[in-house]
VOLUMMI-479460 format. One record per atom (N, C-alpha, C): residue number from 1; residue in one letter; chain; atom name; x, y, z. Coordinates in steps of 0.05 Angstrom, whole numbers, plus 5000, padded with zeros to 4 digits. Atoms other than C-alpha are relative to their C-alpha. Layout:
REM VOLUMMI-479460
ATOM pos code unit site    X    Y    Z
ATOM NUM    A    A   CA    X    Y    Z
...
This chain:
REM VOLUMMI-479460
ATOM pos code unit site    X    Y    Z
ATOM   1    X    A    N 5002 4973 5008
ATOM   1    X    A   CA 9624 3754 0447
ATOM   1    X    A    C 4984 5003 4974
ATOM   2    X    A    N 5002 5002 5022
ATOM   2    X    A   CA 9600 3739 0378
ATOM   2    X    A    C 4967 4992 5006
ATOM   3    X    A    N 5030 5006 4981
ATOM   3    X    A   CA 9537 3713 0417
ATOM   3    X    A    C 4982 5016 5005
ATOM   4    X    A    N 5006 4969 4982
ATOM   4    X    A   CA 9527 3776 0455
ATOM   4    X    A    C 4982 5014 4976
ATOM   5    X    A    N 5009 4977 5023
ATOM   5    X    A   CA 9523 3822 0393
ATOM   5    X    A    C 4984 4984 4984
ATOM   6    X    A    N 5024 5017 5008
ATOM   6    X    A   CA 9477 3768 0356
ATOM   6    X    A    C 4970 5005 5007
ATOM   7    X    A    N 5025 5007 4982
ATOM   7    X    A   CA 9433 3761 0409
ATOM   7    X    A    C 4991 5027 5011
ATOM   8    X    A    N 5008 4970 5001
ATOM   8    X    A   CA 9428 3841 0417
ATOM   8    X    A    C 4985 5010 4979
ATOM   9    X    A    N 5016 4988 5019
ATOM   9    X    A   CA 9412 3854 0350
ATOM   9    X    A    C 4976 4984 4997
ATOM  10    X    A    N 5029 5018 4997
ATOM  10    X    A   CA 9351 3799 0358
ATOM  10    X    A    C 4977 5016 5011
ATOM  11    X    A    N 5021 4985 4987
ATOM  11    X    A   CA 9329 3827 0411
ATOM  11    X    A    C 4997 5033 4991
ATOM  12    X    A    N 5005 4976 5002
ATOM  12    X    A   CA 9338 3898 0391
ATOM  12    X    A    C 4982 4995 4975
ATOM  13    X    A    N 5011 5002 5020
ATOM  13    X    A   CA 9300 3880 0325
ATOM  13    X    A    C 4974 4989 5003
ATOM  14    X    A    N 5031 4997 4986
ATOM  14    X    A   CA 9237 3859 0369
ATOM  14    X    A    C 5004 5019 5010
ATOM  15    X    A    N 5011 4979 4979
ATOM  15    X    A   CA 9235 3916 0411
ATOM  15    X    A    C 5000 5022 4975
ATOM  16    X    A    N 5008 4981 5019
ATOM  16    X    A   CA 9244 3960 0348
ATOM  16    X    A    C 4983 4998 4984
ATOM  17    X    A    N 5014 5009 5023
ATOM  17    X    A   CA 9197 3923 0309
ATOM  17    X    A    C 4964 5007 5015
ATOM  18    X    A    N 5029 4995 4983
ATOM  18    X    A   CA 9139 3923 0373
ATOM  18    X    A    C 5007 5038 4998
ATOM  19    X    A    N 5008 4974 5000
ATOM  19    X    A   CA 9156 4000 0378
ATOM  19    X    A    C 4991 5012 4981
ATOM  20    X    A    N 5019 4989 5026
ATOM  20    X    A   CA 9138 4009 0302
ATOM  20    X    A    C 4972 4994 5006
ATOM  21    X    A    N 5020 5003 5008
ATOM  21    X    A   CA 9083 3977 0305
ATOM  21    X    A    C 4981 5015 5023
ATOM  22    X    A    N 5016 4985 4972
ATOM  22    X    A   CA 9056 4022 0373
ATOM  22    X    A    C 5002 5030 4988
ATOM  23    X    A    N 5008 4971 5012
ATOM  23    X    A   CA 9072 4082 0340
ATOM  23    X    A    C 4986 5005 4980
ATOM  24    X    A    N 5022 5001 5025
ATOM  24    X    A   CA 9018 4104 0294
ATOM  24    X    A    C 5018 5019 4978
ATOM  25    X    A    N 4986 4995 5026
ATOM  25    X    A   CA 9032 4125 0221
ATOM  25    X    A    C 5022 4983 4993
ATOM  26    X    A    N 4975 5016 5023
ATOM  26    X    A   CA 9086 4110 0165
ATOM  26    X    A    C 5022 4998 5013
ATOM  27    X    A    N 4967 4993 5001
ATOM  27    X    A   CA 9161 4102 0176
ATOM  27    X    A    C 5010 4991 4987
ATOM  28    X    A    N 4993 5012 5014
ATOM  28    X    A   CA 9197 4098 0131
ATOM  28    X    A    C 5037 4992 5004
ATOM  29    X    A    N 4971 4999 4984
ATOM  29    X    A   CA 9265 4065 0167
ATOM  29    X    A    C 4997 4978 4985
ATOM  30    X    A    N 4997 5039 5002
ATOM  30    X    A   CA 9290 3988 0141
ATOM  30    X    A    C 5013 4993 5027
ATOM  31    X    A    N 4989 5016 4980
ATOM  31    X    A   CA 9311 3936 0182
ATOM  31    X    A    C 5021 5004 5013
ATOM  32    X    A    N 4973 4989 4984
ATOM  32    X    A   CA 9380 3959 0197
ATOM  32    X    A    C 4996 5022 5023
ATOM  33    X    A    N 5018 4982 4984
ATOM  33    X    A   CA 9345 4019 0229
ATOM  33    X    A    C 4985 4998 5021
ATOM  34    X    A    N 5009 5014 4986
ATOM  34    X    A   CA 9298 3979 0269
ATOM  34    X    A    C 5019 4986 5012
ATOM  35    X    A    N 4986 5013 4976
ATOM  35    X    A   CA 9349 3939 0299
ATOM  35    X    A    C 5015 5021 5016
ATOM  36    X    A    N 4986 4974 4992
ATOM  36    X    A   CA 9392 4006 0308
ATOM  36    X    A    C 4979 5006 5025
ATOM  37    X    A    N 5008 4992 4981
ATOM  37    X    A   CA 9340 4029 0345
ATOM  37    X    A    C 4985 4982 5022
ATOM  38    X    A    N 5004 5015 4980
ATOM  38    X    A   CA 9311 3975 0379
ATOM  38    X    A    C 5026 5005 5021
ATOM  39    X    A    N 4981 5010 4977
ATOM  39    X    A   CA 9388 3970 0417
ATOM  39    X    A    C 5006 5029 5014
ATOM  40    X    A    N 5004 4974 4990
ATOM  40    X    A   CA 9388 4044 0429
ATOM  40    X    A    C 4977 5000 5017
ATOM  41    X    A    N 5025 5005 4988
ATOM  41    X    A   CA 9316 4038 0457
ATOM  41    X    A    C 5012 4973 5031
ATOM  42    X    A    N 4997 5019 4986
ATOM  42    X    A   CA 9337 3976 0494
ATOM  42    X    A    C 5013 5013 5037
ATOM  43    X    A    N 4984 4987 4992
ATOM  43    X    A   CA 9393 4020 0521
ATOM  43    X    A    C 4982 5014 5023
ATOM  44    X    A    N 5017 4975 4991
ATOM  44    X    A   CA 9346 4077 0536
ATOM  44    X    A    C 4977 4990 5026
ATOM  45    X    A    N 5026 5017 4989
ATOM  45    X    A   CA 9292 4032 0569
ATOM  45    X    A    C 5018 4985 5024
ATOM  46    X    A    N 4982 5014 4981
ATOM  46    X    A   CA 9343 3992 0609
ATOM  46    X    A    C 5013 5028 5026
ATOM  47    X    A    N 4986 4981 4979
ATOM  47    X    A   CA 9376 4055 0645
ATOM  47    X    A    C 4969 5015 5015
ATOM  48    X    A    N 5020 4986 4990
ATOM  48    X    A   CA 9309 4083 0657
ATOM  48    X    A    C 4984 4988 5023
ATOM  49    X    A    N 5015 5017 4976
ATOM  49    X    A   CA 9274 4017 0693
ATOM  49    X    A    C 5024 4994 5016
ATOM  50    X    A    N 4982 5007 4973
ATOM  50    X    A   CA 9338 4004 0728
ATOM  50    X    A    C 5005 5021 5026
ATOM  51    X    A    N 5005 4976 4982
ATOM  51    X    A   CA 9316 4082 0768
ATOM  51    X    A    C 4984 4974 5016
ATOM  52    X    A    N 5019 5018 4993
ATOM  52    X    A   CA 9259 4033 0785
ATOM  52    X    A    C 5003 4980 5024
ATOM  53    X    A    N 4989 5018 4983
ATOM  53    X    A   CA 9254 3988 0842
ATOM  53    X    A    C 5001 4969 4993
ATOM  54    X    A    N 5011 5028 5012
ATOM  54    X    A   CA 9222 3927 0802
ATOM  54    X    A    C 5015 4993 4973
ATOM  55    X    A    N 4988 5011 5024
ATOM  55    X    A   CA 9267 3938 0739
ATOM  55    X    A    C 5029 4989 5003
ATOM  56    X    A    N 4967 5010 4991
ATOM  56    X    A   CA 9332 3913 0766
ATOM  56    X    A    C 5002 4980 4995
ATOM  57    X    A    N 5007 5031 5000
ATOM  57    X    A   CA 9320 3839 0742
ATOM  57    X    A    C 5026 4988 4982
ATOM  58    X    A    N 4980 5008 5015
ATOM  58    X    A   CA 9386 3808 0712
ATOM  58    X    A    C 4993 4979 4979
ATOM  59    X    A    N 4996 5015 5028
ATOM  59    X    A   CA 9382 3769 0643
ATOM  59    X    A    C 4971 5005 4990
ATOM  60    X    A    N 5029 4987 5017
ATOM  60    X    A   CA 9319 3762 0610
ATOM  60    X    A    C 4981 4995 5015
ATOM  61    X    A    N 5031 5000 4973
ATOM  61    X    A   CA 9253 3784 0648
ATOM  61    X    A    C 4987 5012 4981
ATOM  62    X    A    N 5033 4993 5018
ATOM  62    X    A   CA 9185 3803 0616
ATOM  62    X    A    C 5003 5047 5008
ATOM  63    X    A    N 4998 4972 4993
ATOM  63    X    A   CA 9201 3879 0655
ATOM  63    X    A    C 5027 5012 4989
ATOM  64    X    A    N 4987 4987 5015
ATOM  64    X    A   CA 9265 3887 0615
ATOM  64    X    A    C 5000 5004 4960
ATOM  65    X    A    N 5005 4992 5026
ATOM  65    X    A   CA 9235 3874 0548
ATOM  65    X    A    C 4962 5025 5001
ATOM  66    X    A    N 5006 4981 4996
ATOM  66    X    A   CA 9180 3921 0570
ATOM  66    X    A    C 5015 5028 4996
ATOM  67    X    A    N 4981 4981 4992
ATOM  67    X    A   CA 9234 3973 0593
ATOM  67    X    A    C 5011 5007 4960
ATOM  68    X    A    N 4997 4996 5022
ATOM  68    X    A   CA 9255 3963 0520
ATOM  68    X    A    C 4995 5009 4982
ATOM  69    X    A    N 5021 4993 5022
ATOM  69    X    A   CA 9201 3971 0474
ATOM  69    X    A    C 5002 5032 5010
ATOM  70    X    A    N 5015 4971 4992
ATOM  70    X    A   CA 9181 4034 0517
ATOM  70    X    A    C 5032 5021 4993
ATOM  71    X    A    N 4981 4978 4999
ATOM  71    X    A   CA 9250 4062 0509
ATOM  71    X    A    C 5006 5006 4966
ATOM  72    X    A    N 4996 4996 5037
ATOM  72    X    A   CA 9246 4043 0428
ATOM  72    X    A    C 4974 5025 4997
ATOM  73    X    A    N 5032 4981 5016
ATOM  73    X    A   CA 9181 4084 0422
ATOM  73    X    A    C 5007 5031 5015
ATOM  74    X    A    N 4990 4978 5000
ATOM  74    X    A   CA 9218 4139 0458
ATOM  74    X    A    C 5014 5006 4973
ATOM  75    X    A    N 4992 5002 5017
ATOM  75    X    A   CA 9267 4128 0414
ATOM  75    X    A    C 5006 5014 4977
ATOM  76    X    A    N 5016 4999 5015
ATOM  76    X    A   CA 9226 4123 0356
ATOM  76    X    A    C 4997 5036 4990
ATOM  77    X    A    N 5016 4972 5001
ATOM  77    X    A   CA 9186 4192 0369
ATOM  77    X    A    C 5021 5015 4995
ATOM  78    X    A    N 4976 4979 5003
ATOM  78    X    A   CA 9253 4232 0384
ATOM  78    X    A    C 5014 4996 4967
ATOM  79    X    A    N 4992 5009 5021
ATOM  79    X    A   CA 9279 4201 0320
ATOM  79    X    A    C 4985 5017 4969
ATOM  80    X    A    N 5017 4980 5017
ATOM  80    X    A   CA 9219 4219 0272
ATOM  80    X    A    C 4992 5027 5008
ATOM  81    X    A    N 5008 4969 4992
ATOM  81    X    A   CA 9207 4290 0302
ATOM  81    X    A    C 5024 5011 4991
ATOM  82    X    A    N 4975 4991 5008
ATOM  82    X    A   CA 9279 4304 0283
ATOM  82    X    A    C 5005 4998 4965
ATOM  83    X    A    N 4997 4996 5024
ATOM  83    X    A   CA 9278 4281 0214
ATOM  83    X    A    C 4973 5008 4980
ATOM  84    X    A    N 5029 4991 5012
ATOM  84    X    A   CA 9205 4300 0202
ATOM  84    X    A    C 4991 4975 4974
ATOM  85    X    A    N 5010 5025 5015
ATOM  85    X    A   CA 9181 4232 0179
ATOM  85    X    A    C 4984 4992 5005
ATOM  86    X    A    N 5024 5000 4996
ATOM  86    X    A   CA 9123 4233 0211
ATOM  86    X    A    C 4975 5001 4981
């Protein structure tokens, strides 16, 4: 269990870190934020490619850290459009 949530905030802390760096301009979020949203994103990205016929892939696949990023840079956008940090 202790594993799990480890190994979430890792990965959510690449997928939030590749969606900063895809979104253009400043943000001004820290690291806790980035991982926040990387696992939200993760979240977001995961329910979306699993509509998909090719994102259904159990444990780690190259199309669910795709599914990820893309759901951090949703995310992301919805995020800064709301607090006007753009």
């Amino acid at each position: 269990m202790l594993w799990d949530i480890i190994s979430w905030a890792v990965f959510g802390l690449v997928a939030g870190a590749i969606a900063r760096l895809l979104v253009p301009g400043r943000q001004s979020i820290g690291w806790i934020m980035t991982i926040l949203l990387g696992i939200v994103g993760s979240f977001v990205g995961g329910f979306l490619f699993s509509l998909l016929p090719f994102g259904n892939e159990p444990g780690f696949h190259p199309t669910n850290l795709i599914g990820s990023v893309l759901g951090a840079v949703v995310v992301l956008l919805i995020y800064l459009s709301v607090t006007k940090k753009a």
